[in-house]
C-alpha positions as CSV (number, residue, x, y, z in Angstrom):
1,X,0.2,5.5,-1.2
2,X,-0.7,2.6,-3.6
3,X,1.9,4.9,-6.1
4,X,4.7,4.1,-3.9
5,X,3.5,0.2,-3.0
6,X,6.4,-1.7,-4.4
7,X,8.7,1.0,-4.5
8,X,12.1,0.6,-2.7
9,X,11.8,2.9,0.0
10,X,12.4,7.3,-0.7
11,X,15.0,7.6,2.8
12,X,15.6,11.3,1.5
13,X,13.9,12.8,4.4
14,X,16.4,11.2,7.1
15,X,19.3,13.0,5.4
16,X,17.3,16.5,4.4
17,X,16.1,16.3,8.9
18,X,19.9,15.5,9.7
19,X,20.9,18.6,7.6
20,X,18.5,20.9,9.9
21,X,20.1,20.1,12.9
22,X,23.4,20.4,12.0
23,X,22.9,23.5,10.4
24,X,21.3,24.7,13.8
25,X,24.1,22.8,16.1
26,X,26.3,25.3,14.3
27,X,24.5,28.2,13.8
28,X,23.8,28.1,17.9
29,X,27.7,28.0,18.5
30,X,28.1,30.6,16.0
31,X,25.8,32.8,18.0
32,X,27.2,31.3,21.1
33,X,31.0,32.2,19.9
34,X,31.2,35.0,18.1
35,X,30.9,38.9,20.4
36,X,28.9,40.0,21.7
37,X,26.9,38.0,23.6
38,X,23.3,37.7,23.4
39,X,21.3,39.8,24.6
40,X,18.6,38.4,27.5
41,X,15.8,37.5,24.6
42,X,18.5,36.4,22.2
43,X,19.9,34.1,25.0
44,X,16.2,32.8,26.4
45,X,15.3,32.2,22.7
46,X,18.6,30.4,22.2
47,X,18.1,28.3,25.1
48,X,14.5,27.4,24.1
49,X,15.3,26.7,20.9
50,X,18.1,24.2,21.8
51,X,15.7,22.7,24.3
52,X,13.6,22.2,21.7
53,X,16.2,20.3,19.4
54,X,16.7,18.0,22.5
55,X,13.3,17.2,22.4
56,X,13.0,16.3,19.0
57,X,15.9,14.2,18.6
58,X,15.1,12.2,21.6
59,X,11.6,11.6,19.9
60,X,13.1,10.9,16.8
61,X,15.6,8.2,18.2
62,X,12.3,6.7,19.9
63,X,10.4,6.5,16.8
64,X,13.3,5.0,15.3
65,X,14.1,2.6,17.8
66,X,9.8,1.7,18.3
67,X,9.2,1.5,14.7
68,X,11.6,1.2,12.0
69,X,14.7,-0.4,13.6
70,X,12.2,-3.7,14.2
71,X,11.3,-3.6,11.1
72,X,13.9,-3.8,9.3
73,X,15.7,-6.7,11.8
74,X,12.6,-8.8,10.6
75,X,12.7,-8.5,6.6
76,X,16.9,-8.5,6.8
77,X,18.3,-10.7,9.3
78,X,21.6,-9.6,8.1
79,X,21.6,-6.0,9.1
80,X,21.2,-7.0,12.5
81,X,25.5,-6.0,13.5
82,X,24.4,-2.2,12.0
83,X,21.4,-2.4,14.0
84,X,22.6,-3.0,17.0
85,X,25.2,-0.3,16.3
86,X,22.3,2.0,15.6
87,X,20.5,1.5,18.5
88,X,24.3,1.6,20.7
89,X,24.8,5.1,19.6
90,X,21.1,6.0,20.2
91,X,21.8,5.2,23.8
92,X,25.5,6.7,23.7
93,X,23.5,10.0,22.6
94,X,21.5,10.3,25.4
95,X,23.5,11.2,27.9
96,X,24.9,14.2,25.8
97,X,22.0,15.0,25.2
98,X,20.2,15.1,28.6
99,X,23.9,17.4,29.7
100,X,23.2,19.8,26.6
101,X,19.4,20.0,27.7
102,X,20.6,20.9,31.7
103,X,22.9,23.8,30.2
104,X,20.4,24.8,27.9
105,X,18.0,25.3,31.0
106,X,20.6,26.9,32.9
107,X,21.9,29.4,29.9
108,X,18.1,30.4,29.8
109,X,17.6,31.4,33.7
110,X,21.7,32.7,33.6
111,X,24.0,34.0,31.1
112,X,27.1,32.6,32.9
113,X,25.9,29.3,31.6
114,X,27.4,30.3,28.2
115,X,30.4,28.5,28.4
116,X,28.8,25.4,29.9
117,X,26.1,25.3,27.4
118,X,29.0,25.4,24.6
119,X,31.0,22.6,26.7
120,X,27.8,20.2,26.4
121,X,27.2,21.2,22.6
122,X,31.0,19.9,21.8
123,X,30.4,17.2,23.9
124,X,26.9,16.1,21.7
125,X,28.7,16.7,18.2
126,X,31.2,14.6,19.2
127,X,28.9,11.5,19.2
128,X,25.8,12.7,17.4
129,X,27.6,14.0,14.3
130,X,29.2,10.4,13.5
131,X,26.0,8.6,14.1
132,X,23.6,11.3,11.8
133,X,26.6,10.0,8.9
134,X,26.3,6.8,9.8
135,X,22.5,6.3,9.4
136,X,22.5,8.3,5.9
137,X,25.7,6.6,4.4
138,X,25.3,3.1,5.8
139,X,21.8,2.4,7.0
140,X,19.2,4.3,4.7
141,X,20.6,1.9,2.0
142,X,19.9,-0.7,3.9
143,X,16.4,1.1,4.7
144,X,15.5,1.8,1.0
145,X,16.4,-2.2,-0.1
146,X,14.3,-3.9,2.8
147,X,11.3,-2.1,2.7
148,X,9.4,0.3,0.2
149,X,7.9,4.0,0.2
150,X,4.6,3.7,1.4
151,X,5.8,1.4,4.5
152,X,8.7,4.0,5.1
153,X,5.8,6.9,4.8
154,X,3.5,5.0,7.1
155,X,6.2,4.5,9.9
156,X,7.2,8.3,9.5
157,X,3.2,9.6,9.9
158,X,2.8,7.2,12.6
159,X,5.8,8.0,14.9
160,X,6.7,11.3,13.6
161,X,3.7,13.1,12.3
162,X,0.4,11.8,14.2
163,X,2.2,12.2,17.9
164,X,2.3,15.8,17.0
165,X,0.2,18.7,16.5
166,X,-0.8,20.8,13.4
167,X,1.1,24.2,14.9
168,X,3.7,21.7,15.7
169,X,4.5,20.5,12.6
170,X,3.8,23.8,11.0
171,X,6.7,24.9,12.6
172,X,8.8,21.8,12.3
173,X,8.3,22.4,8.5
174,X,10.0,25.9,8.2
175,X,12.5,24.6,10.4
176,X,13.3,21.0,8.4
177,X,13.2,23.2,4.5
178,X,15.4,26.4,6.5
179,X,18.2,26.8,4.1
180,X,17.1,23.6,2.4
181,X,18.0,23.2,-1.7
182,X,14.9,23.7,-4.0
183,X,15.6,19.9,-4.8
184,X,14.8,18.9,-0.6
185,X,12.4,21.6,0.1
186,X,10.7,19.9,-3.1
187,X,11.0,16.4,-1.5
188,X,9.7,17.0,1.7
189,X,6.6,19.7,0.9
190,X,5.3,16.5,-1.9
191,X,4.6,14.5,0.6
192,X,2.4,16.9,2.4
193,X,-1.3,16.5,1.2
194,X,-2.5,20.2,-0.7
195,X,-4.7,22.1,1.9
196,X,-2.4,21.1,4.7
197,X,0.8,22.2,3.0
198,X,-0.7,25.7,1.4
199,X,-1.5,26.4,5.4
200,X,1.9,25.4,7.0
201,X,3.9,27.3,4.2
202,X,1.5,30.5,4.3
203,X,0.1,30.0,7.6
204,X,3.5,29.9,10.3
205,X,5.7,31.4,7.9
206,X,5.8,34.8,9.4
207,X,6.2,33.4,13.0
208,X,9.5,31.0,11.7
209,X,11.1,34.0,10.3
210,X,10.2,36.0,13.4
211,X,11.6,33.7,15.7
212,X,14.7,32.8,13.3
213,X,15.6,36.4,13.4
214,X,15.8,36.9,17.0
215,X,17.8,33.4,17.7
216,X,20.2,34.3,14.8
217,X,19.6,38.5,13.9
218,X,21.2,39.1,10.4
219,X,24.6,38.1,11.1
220,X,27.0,34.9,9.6
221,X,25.0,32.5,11.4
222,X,21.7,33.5,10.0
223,X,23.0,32.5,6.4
224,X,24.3,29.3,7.2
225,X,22.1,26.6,5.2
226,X,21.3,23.1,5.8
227,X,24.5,21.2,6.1
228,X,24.6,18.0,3.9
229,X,26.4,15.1,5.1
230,X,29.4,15.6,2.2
231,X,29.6,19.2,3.0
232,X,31.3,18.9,6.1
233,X,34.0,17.4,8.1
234,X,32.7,15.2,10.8
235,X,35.2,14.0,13.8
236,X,35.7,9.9,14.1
């Protein structure tokens, strides 16, 4: 870490996460959308899956809100109006997304849910979408000016990495550099120490693709890659 001591800080990784979830916020309407419907094990997977996104994006909000937002409103008094608005839409998003997680659970015990999950899903990007912009165009600078790499790095291992486990974050690996550009599945696998990163990329492989394939199958929404923030139109 000493490398990266004075370093303004690398905020690359908030944008390349973002991109993940919208590009599975879309493929899972795709699926969702488009005839015929899923099949029982496409659907449970479906529901699991978004379930799971819930999850993580309410633990991500909580890392940000328990350890980086305070930081930053100590080195930079002045950021405190676009931290407050930050931590306004954090609490905006909850709702939706405790509405998307009921449907979700519903969708996976009933296929009539279908329309109700898709209601809830609209209903998230409508305020998630703006916020994930937001925090990439307005606030990382902000981020990357106040504070450097290594303290960035230490705040992601300690709220986003240690919490978890290693099967956990195998996973979360193939999911975060799914569809990625060489350039961001570069920036995020550099940052992984050697041994660790030869044994998530080789070692949960082969279940990621397994469990891609039965959310997605082979069709359009399968092939959709991670969605940068200038690559797509966002509603205000």
């Amino acid at each position: 870490m000493n490398t990266y001591r004075n370093e303004p800080a690398d905020t690359r990784s908030m944008g390349i996460v973002h991109s993940a979830l919208r590009r599975d916020l879309r493929r899972t309407r795709m699926v969702l959308d488009d005839p015929p419907p899923p099949d029982d094990s496409r659907r449970r997977a479906i529901a699991a899956h978004v379930l799971w996104m819930c999850r993580f994006l309410h633990r991500h909000h909580a890392g940000e809100d328990a350890g980086l937002w305070p930081l930053i409103r100590e080195r930079d008094r002045s950021a405190g109006a676009l931290l407050d608005r930050m931590e306004a839409d954090h609490a905006r998003i909850a709702p939706a997304l405790a509405a998307v997680e009921e449907a979700a659970q519903a969708y996976g015990d009933d296929p009539s849910a279908r329309e109700r999950l898709l209601t809830t899903l609209s209903g998230l990007d409508d305020v998630l979408l703006p916020h994930l912009r937001r925090e990439e165009l307005e606030m990382m600078p902000v981020v990357a000016a106040t504070i450097t790499t290594a303290e960035y790095r230490a705040i992601e291992h300690e709220y986003f990495v240690a919490p978890k486990r290693f099967a956990e974050l195998g996973m979360e690996g193939h999911w975060v550099i799914d569809g990625a550009t060489p350039t961001d599945r570069d920036a995020i696998l550099s940052v992984v120490p050697a041994v660790p990163r030869f044994l998530i990329l080789h070692g949960f492989a082969r279940r990621y693709r397994r469990q891609a394939a039965l959310r997605w199958g082979d069709g359009p929404a399968s092939t959709v890659p991670a969605l940068h923030v200038a690559s797509i139109e966002e509603r205000t």
